[in-house]
The first five atom37 places (N, CA, C, CB, O) and aatype in JSON, in Angstrom:
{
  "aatype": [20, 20, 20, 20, 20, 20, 20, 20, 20, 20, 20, 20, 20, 20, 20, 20, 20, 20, 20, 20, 20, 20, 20, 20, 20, 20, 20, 20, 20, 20, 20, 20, 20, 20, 20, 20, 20, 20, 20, 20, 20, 20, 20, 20, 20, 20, 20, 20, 20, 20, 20, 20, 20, 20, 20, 20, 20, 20, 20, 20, 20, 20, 20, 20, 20, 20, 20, 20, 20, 20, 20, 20, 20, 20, 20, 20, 20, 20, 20, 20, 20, 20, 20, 20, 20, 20, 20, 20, 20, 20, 20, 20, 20, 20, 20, 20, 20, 20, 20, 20, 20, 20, 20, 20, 20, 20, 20, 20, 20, 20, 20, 20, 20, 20],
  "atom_mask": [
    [1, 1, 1, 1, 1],
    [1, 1, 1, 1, 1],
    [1, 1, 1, 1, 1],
    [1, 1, 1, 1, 1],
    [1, 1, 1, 1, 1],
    [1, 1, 1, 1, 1],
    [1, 1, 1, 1, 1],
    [1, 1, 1, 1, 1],
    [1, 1, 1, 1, 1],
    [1, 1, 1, 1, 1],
    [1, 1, 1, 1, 1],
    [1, 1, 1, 1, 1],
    [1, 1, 1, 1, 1],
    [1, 1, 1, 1, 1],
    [1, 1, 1, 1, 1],
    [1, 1, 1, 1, 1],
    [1, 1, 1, 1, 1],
    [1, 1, 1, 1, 1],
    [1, 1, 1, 1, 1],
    [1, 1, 1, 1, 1],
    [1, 1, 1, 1, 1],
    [1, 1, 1, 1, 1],
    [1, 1, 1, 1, 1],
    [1, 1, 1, 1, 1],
    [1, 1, 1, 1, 1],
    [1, 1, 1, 1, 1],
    [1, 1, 1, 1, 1],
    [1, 1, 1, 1, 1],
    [1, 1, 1, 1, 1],
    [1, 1, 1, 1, 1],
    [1, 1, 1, 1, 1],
    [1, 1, 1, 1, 1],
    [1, 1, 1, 1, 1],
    [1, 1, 1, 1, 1],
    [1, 1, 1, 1, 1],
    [1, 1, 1, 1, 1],
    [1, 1, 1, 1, 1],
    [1, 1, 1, 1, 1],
    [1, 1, 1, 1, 1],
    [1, 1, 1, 1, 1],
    [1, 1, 1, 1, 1],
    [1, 1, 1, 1, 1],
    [1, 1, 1, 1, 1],
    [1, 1, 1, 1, 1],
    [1, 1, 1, 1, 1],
    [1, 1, 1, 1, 1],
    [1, 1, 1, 1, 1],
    [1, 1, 1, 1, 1],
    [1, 1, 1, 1, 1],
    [1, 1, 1, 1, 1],
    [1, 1, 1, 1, 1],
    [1, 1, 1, 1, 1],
    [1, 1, 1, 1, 1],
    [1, 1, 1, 1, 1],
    [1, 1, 1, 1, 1],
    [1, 1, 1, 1, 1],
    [1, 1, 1, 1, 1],
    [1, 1, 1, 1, 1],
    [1, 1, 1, 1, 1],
    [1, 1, 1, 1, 1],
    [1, 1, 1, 1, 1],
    [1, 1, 1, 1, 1],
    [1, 1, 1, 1, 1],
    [1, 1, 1, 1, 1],
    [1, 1, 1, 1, 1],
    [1, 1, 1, 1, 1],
    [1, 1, 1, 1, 1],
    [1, 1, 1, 1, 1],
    [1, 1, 1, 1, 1],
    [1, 1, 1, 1, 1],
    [1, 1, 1, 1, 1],
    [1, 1, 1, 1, 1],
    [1, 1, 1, 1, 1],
    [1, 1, 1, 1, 1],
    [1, 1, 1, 1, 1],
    [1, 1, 1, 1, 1],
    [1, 1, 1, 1, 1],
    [1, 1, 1, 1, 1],
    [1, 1, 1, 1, 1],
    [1, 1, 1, 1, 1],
    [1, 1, 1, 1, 1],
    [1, 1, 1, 1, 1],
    [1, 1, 1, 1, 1],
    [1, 1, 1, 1, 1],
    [1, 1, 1, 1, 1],
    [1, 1, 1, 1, 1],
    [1, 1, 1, 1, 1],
    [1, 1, 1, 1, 1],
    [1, 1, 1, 1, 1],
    [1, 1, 1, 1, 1],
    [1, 1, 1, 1, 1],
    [1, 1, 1, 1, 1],
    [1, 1, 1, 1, 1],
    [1, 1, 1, 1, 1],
    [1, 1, 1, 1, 1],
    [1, 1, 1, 1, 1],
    [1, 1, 1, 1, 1],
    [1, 1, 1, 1, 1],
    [1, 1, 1, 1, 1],
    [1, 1, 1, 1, 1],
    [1, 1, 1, 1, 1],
    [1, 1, 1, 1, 1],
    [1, 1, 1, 1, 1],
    [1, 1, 1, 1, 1],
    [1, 1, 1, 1, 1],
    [1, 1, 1, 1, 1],
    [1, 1, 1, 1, 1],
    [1, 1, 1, 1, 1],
    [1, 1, 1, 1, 1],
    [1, 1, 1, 1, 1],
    [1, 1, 1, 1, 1],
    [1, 1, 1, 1, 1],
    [1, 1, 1, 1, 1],
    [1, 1, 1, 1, 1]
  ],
  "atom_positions": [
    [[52.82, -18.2, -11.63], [51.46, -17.98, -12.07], [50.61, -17.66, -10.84], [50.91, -19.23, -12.83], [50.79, -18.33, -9.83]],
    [[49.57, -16.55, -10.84], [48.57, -16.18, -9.53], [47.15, -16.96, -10.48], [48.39, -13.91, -9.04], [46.73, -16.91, -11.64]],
    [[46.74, -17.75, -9.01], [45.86, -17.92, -9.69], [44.61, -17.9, -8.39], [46.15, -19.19, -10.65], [44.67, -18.57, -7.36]],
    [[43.57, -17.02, -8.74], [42.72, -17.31, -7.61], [41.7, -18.13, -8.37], [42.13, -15.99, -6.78], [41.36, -18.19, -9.55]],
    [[41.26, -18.85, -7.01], [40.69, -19.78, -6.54], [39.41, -19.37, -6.16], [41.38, -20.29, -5.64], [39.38, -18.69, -5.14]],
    [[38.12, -19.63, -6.8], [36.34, -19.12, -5.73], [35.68, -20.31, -5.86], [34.98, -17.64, -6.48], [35.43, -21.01, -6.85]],
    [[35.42, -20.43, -4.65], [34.85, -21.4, -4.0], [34.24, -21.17, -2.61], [35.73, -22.32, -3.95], [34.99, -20.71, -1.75]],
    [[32.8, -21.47, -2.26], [32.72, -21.01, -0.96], [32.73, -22.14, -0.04], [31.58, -20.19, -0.76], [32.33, -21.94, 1.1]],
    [[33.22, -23.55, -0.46], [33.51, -24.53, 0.66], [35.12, -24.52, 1.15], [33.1, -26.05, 0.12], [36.07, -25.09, 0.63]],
    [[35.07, -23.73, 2.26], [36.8, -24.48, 2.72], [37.17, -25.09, 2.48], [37.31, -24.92, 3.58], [38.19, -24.98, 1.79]],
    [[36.7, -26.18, 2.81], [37.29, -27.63, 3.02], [38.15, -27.95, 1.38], [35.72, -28.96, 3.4], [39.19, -28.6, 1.37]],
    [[37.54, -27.38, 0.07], [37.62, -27.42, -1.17], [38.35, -26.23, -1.15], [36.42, -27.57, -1.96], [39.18, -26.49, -2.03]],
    [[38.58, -25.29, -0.82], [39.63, -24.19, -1.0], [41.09, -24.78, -0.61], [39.25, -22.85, -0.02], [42.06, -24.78, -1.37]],
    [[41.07, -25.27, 0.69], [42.2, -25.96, 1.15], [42.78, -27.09, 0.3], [41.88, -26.44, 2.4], [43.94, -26.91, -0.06]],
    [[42.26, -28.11, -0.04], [42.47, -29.62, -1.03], [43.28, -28.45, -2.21], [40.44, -30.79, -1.82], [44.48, -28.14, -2.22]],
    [[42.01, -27.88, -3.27], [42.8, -27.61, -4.15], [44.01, -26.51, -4.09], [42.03, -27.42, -5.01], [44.82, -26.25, -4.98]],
    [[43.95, -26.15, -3.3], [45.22, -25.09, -3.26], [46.51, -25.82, -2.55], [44.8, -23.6, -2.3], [47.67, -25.67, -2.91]],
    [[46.18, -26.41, -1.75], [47.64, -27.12, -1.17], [47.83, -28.02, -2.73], [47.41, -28.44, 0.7], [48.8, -27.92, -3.49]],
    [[47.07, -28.57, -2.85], [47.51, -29.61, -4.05], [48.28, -28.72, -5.77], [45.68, -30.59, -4.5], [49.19, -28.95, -6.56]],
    [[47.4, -27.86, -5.6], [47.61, -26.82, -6.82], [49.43, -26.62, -6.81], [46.58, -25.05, -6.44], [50.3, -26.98, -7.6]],
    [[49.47, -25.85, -5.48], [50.82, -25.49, -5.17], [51.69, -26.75, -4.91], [50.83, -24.56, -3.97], [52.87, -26.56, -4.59]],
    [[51.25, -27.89, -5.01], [52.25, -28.54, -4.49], [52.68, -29.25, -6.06], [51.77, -29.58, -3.09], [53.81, -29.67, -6.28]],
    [[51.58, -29.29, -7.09], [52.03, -29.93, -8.76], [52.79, -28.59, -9.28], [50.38, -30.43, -10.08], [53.79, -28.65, -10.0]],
    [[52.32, -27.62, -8.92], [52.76, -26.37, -9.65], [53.44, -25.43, -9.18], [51.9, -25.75, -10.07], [53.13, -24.25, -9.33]],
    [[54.53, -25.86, -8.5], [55.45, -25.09, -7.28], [55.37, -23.43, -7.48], [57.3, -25.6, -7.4], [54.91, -22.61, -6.69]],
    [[56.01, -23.17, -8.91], [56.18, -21.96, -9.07], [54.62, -20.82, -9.18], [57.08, -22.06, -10.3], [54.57, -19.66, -9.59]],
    [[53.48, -21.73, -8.64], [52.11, -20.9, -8.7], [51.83, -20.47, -7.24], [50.75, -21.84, -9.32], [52.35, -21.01, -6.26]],
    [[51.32, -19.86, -7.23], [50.5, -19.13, -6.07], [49.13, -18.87, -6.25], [51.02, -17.86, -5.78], [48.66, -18.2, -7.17]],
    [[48.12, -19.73, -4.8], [46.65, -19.55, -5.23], [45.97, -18.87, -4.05], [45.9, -21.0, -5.61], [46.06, -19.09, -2.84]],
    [[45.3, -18.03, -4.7], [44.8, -16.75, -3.87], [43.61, -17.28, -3.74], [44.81, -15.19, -4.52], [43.02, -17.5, -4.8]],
    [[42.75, -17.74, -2.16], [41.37, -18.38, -2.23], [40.73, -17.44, -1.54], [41.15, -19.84, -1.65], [41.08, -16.89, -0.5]],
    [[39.26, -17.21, -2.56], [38.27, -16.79, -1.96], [36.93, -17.27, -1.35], [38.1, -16.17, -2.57], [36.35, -17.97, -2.18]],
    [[36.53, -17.2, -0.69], [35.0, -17.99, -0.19], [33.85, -17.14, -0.31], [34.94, -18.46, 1.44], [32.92, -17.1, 0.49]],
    [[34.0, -16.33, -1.56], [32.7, -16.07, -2.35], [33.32, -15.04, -3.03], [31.26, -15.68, -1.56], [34.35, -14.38, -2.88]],
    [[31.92, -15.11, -4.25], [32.35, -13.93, -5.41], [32.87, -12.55, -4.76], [30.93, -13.5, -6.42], [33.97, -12.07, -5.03]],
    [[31.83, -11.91, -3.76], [32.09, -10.94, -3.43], [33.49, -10.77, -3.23], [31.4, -10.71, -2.58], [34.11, -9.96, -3.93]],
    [[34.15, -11.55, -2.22], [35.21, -11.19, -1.65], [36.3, -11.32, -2.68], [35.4, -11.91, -0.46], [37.4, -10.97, -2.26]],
    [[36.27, -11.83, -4.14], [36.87, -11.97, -5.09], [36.7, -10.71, -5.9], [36.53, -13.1, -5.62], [37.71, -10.17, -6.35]],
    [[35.46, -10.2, -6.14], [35.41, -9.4, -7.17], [35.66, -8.11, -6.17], [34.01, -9.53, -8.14], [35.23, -7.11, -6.75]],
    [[36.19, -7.78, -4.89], [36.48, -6.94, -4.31], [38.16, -6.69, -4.73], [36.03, -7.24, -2.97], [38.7, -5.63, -5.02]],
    [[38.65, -7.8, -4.67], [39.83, -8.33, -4.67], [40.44, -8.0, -6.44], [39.63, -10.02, -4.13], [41.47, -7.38, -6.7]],
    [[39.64, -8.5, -7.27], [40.35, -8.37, -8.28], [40.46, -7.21, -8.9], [40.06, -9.11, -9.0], [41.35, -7.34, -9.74]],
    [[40.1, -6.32, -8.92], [40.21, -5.18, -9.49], [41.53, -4.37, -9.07], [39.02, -4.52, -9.22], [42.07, -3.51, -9.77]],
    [[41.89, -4.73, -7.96], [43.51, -4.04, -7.31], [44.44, -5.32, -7.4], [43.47, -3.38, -5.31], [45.34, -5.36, -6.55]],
    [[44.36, -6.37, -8.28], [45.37, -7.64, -7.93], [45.17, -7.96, -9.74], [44.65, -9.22, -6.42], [44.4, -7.32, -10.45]],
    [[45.93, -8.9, -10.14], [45.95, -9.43, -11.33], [46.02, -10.9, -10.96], [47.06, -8.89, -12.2], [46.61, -11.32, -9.96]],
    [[45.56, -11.46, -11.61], [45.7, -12.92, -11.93], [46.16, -13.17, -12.96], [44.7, -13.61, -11.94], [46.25, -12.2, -13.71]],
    [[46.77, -14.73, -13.61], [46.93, -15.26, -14.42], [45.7, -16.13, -14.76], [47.98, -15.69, -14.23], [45.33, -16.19, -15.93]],
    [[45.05, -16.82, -13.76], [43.79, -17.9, -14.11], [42.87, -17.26, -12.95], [44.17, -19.91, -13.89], [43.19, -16.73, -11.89]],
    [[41.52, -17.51, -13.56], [40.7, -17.69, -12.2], [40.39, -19.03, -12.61], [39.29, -16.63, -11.81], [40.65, -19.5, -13.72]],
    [[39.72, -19.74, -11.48], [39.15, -21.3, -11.04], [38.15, -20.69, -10.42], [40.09, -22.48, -10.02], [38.35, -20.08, -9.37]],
    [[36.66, -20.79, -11.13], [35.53, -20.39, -10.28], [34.17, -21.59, -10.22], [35.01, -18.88, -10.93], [33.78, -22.36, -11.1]],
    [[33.89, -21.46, -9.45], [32.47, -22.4, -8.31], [31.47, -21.26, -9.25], [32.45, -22.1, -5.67], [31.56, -20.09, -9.61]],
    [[30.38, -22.5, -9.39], [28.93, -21.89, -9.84], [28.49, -21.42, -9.17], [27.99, -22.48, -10.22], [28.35, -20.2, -9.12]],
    [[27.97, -22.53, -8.12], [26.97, -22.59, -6.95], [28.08, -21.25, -5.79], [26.76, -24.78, -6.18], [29.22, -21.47, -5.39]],
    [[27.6, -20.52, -5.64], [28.44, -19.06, -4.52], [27.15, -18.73, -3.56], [29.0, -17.11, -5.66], [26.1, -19.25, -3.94]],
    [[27.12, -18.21, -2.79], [26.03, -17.42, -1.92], [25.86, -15.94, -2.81], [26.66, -17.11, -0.09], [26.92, -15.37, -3.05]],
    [[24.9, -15.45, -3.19], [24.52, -14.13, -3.21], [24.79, -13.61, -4.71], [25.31, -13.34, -2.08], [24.02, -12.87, -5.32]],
    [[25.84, -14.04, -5.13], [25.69, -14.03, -6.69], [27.04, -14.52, -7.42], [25.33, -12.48, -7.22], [28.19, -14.09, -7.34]],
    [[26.46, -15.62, -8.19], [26.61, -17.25, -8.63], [27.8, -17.0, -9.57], [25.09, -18.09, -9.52], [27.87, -15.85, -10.0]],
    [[28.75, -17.86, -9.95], [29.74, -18.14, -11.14], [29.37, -17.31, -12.11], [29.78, -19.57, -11.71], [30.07, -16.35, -12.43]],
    [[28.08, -17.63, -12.76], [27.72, -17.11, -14.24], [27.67, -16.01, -13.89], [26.49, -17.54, -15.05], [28.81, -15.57, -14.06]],
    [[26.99, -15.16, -13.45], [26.89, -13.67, -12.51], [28.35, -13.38, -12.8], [26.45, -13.76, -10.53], [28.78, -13.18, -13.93]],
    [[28.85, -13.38, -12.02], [30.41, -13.13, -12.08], [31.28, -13.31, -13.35], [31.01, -14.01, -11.13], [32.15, -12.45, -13.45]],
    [[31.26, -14.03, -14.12], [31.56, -14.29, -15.17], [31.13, -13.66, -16.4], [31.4, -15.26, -15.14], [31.91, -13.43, -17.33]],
    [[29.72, -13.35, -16.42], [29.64, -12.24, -17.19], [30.08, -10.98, -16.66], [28.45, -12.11, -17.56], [30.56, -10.15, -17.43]],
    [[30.0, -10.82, -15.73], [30.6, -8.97, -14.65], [32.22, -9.2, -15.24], [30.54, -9.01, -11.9], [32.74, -8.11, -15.46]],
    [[32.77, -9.89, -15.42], [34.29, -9.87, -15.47], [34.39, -9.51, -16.99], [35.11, -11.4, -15.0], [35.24, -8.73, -17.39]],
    [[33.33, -10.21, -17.96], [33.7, -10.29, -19.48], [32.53, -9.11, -19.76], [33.49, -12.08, -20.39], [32.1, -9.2, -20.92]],
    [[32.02, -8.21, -19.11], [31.49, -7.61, -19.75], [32.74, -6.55, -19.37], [29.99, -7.48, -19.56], [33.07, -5.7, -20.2]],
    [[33.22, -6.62, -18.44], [34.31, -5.37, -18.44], [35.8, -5.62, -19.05], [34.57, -4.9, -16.86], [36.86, -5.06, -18.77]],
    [[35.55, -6.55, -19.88], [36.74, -7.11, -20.93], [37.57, -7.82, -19.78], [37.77, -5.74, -21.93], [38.71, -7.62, -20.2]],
    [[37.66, -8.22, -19.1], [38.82, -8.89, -18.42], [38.82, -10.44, -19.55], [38.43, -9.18, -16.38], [37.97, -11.28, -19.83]],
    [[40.22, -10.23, -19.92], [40.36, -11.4, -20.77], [41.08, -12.27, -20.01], [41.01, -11.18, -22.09], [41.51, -13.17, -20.72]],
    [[41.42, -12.39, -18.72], [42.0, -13.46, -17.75], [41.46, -14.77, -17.66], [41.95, -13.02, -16.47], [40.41, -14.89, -17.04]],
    [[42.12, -16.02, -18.3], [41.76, -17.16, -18.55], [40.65, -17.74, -17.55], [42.92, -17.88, -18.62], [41.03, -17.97, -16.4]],
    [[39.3, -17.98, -17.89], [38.71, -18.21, -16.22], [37.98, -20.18, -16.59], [36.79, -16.43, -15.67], [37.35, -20.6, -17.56]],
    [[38.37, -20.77, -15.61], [37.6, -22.02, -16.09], [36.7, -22.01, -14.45], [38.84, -23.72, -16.6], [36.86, -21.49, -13.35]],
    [[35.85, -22.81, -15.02], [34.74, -23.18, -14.46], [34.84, -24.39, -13.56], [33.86, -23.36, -15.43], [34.92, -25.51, -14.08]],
    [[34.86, -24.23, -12.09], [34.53, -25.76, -11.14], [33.4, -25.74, -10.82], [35.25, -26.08, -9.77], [32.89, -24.77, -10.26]],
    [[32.61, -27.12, -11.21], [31.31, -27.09, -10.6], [30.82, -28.58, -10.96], [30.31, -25.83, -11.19], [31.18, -29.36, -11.84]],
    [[29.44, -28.7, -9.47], [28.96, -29.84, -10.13], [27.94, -29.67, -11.07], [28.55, -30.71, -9.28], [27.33, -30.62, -11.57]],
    [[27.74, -28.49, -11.33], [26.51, -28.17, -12.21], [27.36, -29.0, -13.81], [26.08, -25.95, -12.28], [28.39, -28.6, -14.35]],
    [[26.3, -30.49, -14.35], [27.27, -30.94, -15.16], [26.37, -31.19, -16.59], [28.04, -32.3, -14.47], [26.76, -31.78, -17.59]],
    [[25.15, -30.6, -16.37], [23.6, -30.64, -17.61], [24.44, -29.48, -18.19], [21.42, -30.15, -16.99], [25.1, -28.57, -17.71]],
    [[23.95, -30.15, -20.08], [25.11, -29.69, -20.68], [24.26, -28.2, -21.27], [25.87, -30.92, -21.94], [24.82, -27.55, -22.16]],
    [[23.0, -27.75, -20.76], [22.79, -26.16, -20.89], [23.86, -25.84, -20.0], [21.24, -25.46, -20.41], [24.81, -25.57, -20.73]],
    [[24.24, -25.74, -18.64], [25.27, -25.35, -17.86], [26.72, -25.09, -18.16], [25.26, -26.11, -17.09], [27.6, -24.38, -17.66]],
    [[26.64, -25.79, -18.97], [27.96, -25.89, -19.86], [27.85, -24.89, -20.55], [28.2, -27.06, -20.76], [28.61, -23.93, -20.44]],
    [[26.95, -24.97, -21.3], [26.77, -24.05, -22.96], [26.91, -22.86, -22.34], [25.11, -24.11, -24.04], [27.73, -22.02, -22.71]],
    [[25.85, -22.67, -21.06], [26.18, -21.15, -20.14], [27.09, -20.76, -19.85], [25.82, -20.93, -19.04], [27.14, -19.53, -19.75]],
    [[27.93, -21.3, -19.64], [29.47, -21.22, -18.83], [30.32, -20.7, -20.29], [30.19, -23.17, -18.0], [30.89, -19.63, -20.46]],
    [[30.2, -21.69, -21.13], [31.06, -21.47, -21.93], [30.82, -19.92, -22.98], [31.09, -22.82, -22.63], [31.71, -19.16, -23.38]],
    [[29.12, -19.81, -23.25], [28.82, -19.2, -24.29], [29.22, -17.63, -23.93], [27.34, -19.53, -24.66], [29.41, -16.65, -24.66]],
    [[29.27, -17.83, -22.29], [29.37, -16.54, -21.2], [30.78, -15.9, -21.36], [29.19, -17.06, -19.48], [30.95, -14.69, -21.2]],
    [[31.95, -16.91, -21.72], [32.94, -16.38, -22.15], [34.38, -17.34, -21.01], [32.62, -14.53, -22.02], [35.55, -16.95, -20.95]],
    [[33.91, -18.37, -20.38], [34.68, -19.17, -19.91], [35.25, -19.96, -20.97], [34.08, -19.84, -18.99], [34.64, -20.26, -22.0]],
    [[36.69, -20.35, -20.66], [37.37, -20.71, -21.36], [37.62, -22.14, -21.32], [38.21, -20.02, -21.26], [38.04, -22.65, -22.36]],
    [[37.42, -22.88, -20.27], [36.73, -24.08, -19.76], [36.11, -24.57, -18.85], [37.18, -24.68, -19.73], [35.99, -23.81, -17.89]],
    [[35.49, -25.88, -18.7], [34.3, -26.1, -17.83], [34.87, -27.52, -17.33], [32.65, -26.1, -18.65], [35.46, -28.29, -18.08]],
    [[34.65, -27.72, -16.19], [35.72, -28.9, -15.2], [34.18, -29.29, -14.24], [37.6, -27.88, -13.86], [33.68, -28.47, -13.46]],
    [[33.67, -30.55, -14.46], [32.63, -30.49, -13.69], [33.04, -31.47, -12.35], [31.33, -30.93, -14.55], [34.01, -32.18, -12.63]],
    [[32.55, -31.67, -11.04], [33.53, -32.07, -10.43], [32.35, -33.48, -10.05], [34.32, -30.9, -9.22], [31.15, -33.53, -10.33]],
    [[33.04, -34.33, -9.46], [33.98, -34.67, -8.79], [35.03, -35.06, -10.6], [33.44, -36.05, -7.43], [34.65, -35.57, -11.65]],
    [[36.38, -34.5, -10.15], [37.35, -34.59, -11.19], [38.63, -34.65, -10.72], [37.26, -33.56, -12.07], [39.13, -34.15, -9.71]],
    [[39.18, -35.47, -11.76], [40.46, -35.78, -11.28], [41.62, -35.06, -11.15], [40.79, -36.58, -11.83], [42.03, -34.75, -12.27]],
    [[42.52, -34.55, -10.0], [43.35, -33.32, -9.71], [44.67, -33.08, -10.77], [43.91, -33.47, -8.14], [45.29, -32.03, -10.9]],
    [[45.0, -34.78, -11.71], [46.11, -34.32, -12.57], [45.1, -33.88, -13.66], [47.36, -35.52, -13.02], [45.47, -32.79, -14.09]],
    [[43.93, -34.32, -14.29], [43.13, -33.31, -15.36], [43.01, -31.94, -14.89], [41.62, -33.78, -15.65], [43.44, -31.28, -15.84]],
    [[42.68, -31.18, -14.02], [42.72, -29.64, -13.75], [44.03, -29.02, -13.81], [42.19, -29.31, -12.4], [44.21, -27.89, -14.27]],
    [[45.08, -29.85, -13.27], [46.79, -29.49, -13.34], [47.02, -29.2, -14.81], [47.94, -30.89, -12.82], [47.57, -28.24, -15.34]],
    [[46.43, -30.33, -15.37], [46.72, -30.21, -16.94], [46.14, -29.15, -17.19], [46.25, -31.3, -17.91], [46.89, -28.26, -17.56]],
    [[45.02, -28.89, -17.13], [44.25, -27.88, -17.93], [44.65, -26.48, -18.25], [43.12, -27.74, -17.36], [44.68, -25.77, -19.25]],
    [[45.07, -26.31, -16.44], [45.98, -25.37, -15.88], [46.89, -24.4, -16.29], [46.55, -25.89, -15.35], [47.53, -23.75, -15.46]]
  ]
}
């Protein structure tokens, strides 16, 4: 499974991706540290999942999330964030995310989700 990863804190790119790969051997997680450098990225790469951060520099989860589903990308995308007020949710979800993981959360619930 490819699954990228957006997030613009390292420190949180690193945790979940060593950990990702280490429950889910046969996955591979492609990390980005912002939308841009993701939505540069995906259009020449495929994924199986995205895992995307609200909070980004320059233009945010939801931003991105509609840009992906308005151009039909039906690639499973769930939502990491602490944004956890349940309009944020409804946004996330109504936007066309497939789930919403608000954090701080526990790493075998996202494995699962996964």
């Amino acid at each position: 499974m490819r699954i990228a990863l957006v997030d613009d804190t390292a420190e949180e790119l690193k945790i979940l991706s060593d950990i990702i790969n280490k429950e889910l051997p046969h996955s591979t997680v492609f990390t980005f540290p912002s939308g841009e450098s993701f939505l540069e990225a995906w259009a020449d790469n495929s994924y199986d999942l995205i895992l995307l951060d609200i909070m980004l520099p320059n233009k945010n989860g939801f931003e991105i999330l509609k840009q992906l589903r308005k151009e039909k990308l039906l690639t499973p995308i769930i939502m990491l964030t602490a944004k956890s007020e349940i309009y944020d949710k409804l946004e996330g979800l109504e936007n066309g995310a497939d789930d919403y993981i608000t954090k701080p959360f526990h790493m075998k619930e996202l494995v699962a989700r996964i």
